[in-house]
PDB file of N, CA, C and O in Angstrom:
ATOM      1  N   UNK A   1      10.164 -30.903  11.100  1.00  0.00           N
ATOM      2  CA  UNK A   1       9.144 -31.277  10.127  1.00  0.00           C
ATOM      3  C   UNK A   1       8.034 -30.222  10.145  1.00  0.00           C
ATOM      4  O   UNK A   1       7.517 -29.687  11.126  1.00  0.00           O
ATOM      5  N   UNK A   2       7.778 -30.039   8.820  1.00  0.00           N
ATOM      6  CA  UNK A   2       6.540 -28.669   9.064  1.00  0.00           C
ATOM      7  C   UNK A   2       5.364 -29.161   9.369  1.00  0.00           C
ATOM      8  O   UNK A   2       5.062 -30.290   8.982  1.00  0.00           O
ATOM      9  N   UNK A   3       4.662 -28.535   9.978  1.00  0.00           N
ATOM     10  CA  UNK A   3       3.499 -28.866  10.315  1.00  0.00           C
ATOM     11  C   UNK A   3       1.962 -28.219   9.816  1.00  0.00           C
ATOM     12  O   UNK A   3       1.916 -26.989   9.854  1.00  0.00           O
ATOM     13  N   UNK A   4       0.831 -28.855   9.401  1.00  0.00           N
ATOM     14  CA  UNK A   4       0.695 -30.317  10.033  1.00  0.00           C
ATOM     15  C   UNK A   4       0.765 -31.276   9.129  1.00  0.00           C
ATOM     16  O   UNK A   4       0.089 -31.295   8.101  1.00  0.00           O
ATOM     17  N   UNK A   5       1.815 -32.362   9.556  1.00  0.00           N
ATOM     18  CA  UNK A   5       1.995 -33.729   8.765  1.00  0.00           C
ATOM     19  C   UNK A   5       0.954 -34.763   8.653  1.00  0.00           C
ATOM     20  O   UNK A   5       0.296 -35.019   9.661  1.00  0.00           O
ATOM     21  N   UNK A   6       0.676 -35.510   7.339  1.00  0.00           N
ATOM     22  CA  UNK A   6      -0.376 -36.114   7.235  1.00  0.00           C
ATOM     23  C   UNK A   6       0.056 -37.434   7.739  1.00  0.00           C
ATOM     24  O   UNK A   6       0.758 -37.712   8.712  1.00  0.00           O
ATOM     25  N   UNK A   7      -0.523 -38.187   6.856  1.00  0.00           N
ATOM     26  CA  UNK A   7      -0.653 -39.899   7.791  1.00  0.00           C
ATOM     27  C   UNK A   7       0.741 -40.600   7.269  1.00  0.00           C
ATOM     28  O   UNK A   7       1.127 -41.610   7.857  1.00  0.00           O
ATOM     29  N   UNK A   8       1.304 -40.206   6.450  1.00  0.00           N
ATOM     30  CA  UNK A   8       2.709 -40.573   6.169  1.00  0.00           C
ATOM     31  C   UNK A   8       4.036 -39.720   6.537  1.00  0.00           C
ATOM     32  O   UNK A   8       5.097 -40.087   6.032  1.00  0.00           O
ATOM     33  N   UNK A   9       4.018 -38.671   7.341  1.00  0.00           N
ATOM     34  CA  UNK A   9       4.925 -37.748   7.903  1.00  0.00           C
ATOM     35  C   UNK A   9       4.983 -36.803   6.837  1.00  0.00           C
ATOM     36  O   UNK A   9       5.934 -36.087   7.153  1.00  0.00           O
ATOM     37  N   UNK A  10       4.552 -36.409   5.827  1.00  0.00           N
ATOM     38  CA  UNK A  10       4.690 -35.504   4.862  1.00  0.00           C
ATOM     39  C   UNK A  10       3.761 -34.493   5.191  1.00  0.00           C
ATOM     40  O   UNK A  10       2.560 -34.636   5.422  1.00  0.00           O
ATOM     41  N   UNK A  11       4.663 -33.103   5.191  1.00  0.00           N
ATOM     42  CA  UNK A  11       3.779 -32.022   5.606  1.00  0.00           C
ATOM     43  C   UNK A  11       2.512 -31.844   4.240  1.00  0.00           C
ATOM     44  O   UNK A  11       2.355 -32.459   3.186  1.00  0.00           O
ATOM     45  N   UNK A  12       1.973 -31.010   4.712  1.00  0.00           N
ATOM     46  CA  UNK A  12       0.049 -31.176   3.787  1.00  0.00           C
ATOM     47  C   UNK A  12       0.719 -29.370   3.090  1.00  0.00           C
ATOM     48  O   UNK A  12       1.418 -28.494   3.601  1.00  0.00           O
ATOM     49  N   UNK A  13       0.048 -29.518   1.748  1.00  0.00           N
ATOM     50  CA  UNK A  13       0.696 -28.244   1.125  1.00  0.00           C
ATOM     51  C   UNK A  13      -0.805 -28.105   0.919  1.00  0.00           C
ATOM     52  O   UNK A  13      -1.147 -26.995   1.326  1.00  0.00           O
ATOM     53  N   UNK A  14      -1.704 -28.714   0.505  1.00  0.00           N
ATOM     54  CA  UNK A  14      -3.049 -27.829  -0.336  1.00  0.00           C
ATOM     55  C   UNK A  14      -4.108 -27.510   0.882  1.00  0.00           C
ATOM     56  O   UNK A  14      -5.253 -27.586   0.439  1.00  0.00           O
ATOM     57  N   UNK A  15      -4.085 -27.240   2.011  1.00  0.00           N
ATOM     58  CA  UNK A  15      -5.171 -27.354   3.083  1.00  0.00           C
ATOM     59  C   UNK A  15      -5.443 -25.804   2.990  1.00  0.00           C
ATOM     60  O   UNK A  15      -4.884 -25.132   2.123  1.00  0.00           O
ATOM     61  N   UNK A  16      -6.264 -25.284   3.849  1.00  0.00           N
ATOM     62  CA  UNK A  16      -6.347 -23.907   3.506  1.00  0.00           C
ATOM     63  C   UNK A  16      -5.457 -23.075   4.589  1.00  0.00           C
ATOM     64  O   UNK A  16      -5.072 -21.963   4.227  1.00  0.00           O
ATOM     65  N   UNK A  17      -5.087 -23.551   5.945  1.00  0.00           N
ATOM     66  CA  UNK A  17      -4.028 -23.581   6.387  1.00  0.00           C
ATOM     67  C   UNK A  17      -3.214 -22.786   6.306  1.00  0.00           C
ATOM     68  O   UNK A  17      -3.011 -21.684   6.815  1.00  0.00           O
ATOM     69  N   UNK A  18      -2.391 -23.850   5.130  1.00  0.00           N
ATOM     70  CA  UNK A  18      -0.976 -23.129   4.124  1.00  0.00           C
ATOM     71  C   UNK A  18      -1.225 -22.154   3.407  1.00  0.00           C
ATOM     72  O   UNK A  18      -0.572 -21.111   3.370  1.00  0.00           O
ATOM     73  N   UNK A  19      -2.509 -22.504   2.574  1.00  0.00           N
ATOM     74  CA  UNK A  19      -2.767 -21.337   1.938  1.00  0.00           C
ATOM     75  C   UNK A  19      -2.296 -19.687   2.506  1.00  0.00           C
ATOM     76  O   UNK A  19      -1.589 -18.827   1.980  1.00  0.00           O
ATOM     77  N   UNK A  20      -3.258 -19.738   4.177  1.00  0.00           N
ATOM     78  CA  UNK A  20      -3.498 -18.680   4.474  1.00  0.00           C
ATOM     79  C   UNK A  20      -1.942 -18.312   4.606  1.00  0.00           C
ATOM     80  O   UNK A  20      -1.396 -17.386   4.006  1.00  0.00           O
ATOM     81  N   UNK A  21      -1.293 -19.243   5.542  1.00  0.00           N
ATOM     82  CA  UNK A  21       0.351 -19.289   5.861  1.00  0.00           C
ATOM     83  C   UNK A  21       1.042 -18.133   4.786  1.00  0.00           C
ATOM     84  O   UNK A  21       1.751 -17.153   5.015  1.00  0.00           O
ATOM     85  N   UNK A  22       0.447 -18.767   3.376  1.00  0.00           N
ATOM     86  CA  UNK A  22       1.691 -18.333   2.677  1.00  0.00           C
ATOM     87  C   UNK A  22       1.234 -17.109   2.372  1.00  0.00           C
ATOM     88  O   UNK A  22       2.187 -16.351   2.190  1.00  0.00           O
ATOM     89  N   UNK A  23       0.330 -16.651   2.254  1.00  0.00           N
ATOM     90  CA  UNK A  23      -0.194 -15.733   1.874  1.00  0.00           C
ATOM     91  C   UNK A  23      -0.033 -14.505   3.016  1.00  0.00           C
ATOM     92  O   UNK A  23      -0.147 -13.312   2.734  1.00  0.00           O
ATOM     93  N   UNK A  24       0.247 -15.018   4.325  1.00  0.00           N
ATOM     94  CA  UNK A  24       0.888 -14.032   5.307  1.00  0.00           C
ATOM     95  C   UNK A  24       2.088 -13.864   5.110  1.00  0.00           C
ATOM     96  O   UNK A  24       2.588 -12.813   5.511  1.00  0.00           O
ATOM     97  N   UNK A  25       2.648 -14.538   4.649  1.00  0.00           N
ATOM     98  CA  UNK A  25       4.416 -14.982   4.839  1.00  0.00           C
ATOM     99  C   UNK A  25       4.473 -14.086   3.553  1.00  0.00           C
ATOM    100  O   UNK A  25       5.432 -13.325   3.427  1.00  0.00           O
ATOM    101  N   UNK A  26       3.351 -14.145   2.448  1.00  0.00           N
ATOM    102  CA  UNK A  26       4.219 -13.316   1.436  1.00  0.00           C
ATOM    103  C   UNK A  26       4.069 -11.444   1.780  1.00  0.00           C
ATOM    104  O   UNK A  26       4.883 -10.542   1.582  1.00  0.00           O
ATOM    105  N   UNK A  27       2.589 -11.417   2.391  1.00  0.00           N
ATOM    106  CA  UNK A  27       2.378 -10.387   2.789  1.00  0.00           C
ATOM    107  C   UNK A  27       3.882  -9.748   3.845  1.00  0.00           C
ATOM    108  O   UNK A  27       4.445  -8.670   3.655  1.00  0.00           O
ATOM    109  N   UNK A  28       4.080 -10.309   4.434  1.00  0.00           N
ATOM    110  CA  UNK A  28       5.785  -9.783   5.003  1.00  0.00           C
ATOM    111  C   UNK A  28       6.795  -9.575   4.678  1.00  0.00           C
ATOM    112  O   UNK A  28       7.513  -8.717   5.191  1.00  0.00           O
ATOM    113  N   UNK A  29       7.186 -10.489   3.513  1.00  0.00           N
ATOM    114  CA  UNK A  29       7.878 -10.312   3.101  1.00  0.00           C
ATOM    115  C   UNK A  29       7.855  -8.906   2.052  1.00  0.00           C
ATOM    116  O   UNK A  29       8.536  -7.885   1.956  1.00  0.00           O
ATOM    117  N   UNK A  30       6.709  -9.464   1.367  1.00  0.00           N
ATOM    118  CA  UNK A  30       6.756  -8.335   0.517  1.00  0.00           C
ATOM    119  C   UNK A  30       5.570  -7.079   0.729  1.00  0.00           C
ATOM    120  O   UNK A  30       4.427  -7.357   0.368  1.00  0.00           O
ATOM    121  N   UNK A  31       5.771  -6.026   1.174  1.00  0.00           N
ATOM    122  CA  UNK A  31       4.682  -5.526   1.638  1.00  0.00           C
ATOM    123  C   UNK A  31       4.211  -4.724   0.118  1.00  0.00           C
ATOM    124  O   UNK A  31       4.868  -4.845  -0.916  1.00  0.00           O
ATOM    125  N   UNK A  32       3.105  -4.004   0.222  1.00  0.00           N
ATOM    126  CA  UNK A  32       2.140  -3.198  -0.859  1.00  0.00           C
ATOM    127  C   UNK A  32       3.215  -1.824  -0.815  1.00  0.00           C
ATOM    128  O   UNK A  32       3.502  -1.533   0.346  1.00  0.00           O
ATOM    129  N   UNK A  33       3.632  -1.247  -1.490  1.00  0.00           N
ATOM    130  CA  UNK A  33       4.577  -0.115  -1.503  1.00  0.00           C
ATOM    131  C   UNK A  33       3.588   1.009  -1.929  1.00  0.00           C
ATOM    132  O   UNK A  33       2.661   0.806  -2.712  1.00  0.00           O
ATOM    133  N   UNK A  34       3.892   2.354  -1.283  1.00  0.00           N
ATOM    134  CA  UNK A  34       2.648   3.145  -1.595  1.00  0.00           C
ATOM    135  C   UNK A  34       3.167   3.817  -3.081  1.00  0.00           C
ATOM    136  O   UNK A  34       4.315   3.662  -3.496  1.00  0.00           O
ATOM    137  N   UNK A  35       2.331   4.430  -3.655  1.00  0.00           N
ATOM    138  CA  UNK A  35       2.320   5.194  -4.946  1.00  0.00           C
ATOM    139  C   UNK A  35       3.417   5.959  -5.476  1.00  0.00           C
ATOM    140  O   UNK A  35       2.916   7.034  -5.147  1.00  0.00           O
ATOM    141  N   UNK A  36       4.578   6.326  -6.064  1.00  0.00           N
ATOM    142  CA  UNK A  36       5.714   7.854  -5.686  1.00  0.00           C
ATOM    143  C   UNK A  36       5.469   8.900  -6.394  1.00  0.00           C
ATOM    144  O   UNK A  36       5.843   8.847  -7.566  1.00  0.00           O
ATOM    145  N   UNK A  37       5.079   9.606  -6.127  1.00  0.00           N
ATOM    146  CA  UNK A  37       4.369  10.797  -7.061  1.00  0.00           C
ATOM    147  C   UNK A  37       6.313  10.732  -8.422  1.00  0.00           C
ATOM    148  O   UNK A  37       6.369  10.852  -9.646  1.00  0.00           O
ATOM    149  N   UNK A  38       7.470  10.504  -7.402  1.00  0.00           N
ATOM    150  CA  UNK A  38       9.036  10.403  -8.267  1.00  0.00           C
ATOM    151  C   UNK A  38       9.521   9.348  -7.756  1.00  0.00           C
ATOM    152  O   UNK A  38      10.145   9.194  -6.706  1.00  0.00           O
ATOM    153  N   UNK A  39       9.043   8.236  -8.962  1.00  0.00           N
ATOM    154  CA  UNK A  39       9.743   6.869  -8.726  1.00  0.00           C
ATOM    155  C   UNK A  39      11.053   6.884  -8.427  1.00  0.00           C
ATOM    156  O   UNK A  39      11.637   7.944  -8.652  1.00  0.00           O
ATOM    157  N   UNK A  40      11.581   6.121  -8.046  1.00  0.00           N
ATOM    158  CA  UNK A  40      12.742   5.838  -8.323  1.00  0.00           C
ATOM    159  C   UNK A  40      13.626   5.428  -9.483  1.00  0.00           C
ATOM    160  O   UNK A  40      13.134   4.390  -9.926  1.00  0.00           O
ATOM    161  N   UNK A  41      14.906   5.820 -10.315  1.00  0.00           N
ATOM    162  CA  UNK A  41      15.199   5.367 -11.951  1.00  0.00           C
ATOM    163  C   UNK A  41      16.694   4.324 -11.447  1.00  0.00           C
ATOM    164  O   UNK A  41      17.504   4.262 -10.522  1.00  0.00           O
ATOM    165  N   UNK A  42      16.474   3.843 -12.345  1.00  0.00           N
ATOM    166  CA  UNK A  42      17.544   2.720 -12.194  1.00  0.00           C
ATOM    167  C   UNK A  42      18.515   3.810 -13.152  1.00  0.00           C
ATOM    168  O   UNK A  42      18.122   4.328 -14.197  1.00  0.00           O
ATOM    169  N   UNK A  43      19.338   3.936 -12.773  1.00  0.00           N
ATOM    170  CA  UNK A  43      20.753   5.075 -13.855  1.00  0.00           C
ATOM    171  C   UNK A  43      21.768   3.647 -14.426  1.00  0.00           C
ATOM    172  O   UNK A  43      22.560   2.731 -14.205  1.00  0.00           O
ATOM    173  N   UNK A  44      20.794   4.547 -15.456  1.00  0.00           N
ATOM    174  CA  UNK A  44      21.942   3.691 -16.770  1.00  0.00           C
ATOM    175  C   UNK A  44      23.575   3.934 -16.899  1.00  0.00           C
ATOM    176  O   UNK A  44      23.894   5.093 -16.631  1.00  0.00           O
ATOM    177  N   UNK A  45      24.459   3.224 -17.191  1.00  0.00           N
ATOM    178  CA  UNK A  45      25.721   3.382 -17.325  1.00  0.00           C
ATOM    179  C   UNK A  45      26.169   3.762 -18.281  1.00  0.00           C
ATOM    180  O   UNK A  45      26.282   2.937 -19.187  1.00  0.00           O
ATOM    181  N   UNK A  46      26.650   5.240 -18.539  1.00  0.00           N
ATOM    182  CA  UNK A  46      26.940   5.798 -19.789  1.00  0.00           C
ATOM    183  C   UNK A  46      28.436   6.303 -19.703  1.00  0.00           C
ATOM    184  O   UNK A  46      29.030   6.855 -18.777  1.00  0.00           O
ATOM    185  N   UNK A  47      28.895   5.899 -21.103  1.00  0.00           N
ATOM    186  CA  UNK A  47      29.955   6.625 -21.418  1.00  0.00           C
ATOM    187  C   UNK A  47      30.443   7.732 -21.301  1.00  0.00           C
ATOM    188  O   UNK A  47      29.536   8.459 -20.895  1.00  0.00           O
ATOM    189  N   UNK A  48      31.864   8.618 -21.483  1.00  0.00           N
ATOM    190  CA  UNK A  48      31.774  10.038 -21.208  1.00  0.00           C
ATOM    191  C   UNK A  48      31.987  10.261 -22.737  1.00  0.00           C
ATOM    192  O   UNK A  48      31.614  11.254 -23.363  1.00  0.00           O
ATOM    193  N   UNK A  49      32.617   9.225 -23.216  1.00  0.00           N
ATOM    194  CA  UNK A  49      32.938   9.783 -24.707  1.00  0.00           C
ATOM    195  C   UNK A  49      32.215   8.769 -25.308  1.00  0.00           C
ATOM    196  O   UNK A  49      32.418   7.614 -24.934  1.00  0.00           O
ATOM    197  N   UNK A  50      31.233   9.051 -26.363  1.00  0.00           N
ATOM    198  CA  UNK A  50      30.126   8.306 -27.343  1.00  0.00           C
ATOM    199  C   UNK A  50      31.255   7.954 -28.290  1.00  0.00           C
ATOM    200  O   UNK A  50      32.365   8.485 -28.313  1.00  0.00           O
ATOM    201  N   UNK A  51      30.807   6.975 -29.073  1.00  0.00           N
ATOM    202  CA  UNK A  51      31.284   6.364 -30.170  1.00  0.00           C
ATOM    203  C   UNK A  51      31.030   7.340 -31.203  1.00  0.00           C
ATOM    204  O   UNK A  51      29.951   7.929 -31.254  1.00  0.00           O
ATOM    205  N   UNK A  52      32.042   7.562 -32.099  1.00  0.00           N
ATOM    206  CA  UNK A  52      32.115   8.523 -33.555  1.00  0.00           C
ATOM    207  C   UNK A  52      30.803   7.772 -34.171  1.00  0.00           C
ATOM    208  O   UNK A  52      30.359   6.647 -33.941  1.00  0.00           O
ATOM    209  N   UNK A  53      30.279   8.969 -35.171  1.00  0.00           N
ATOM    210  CA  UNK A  53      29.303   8.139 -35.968  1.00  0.00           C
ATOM    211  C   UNK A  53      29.580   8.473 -36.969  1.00  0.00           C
ATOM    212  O   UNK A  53      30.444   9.347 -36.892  1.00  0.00           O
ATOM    213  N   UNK A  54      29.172   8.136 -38.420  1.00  0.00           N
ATOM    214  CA  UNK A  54      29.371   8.199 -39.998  1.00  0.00           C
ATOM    215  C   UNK A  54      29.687   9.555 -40.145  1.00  0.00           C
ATOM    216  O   UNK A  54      30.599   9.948 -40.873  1.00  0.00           O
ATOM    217  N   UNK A  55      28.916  10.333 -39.432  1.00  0.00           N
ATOM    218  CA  UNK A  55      28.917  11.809 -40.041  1.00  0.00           C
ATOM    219  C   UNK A  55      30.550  12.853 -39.503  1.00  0.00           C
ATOM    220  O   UNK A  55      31.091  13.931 -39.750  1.00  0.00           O
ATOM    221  N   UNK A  56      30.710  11.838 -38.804  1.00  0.00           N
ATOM    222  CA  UNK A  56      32.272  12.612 -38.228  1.00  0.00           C
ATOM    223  C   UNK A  56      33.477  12.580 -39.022  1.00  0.00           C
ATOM    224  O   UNK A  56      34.387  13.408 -39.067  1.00  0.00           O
ATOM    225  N   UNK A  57      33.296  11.168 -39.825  1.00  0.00           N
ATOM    226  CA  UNK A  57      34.126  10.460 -40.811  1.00  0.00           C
ATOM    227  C   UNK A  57      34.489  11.501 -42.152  1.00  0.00           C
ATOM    228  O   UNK A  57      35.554  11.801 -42.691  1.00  0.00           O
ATOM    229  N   UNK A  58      33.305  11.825 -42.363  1.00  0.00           N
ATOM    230  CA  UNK A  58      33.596  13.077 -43.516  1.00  0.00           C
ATOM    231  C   UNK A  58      33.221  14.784 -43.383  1.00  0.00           C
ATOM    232  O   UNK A  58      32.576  15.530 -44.120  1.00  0.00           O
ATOM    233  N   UNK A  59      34.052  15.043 -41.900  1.00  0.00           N
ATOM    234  CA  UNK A  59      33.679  16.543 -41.302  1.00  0.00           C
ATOM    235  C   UNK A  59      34.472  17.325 -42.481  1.00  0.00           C
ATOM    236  O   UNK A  59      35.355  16.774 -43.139  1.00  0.00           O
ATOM    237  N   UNK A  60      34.135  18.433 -42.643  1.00  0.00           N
ATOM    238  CA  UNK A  60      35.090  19.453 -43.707  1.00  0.00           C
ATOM    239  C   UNK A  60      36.228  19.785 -42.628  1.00  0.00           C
ATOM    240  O   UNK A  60      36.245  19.940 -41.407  1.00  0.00           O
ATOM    241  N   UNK A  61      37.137  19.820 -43.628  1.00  0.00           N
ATOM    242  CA  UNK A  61      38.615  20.278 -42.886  1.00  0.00           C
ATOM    243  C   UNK A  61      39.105  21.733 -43.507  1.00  0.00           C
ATOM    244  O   UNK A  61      38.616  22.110 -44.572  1.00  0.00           O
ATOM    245  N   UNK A  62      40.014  22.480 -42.861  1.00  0.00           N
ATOM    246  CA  UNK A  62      40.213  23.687 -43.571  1.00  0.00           C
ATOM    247  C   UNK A  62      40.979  23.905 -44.862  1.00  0.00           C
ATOM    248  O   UNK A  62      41.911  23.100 -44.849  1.00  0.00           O
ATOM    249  N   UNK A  63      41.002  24.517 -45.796  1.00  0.00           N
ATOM    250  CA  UNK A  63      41.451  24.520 -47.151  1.00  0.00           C
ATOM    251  C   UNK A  63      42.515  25.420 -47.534  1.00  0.00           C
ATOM    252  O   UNK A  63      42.955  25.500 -48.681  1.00  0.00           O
ATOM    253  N   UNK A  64      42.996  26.230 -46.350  1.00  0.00           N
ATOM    254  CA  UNK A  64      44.309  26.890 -46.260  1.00  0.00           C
ATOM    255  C   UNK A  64      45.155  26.634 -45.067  1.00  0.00           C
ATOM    256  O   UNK A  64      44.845  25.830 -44.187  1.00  0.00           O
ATOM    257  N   UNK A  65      46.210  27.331 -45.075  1.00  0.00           N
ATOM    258  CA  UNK A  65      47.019  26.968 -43.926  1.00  0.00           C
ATOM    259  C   UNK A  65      46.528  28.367 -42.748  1.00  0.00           C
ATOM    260  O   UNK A  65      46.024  29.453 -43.034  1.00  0.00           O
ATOM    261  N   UNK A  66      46.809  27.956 -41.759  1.00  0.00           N
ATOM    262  CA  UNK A  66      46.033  29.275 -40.406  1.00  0.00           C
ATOM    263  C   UNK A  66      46.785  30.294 -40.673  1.00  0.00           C
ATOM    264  O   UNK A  66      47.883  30.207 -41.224  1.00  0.00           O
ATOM    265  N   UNK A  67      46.092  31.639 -40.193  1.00  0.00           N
ATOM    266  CA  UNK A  67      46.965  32.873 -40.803  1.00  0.00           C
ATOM    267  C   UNK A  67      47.090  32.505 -38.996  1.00  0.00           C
ATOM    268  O   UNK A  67      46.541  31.765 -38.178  1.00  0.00           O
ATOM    269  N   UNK A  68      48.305  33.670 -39.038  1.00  0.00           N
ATOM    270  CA  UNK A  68      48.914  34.112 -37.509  1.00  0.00           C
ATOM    271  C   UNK A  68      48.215  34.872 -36.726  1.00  0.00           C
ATOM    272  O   UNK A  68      47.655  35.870 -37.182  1.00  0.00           O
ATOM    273  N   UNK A  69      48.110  34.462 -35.153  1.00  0.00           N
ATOM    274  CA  UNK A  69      46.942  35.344 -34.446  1.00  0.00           C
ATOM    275  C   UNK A  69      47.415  36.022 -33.608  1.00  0.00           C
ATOM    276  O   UNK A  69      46.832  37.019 -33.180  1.00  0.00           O
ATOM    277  N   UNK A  70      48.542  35.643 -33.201  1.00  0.00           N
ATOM    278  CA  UNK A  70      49.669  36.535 -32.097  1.00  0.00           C
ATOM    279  C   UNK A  70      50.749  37.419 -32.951  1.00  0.00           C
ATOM    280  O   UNK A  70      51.628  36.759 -33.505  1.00  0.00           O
ATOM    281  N   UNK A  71      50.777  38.703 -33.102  1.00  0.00           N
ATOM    282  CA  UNK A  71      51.654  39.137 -33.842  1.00  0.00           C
ATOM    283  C   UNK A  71      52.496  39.996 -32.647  1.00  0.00           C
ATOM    284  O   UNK A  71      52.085  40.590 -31.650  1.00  0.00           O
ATOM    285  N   UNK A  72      54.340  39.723 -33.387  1.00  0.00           N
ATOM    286  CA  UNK A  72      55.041  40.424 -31.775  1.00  0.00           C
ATOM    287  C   UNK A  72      55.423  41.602 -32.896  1.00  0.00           C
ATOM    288  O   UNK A  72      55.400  41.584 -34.127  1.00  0.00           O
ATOM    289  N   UNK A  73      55.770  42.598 -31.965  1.00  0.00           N
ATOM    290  CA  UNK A  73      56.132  43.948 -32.492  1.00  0.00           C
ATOM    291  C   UNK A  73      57.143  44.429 -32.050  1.00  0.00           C
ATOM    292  O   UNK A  73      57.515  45.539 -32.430  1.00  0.00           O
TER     293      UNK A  73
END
């Protein structure tokens, strides 16, 4: 049972007490973190290949057939 219990066995939450209690307990838990001149970044999860967009849909294509680039002799 936490202590200190009042006149019905129920621990006391508003005394100043607890107050201070919790207010240590949070101080430990969570301490004051100093300043980072380079925070830390949470890294986003990215694709390697992006999604096509509108403009890919109508790229120009070539308008003849390829001339030959290896010629044997």
């Amino acid at each position: 049972m936490p202590f200190p219990p009042d006149q019905h066995g129920h621990a006391r939450r508003d005394g100043p007490g607890w107050l201070a209690f919790i207010q240590r307990l949070i101080g430990r838990l969570n301490p004051v973190r100093r300043p980072r001149s380079a925070p830390r970044v949470i890294k986003r999860k990215m694709p390697k290949w992006h999604v096509k967009r509108a403009v890919h849909a109508t790229w120009p294509q070539p308008r003849h057939p390829p001339k030959p680039s290896i010629l044997r002799h």
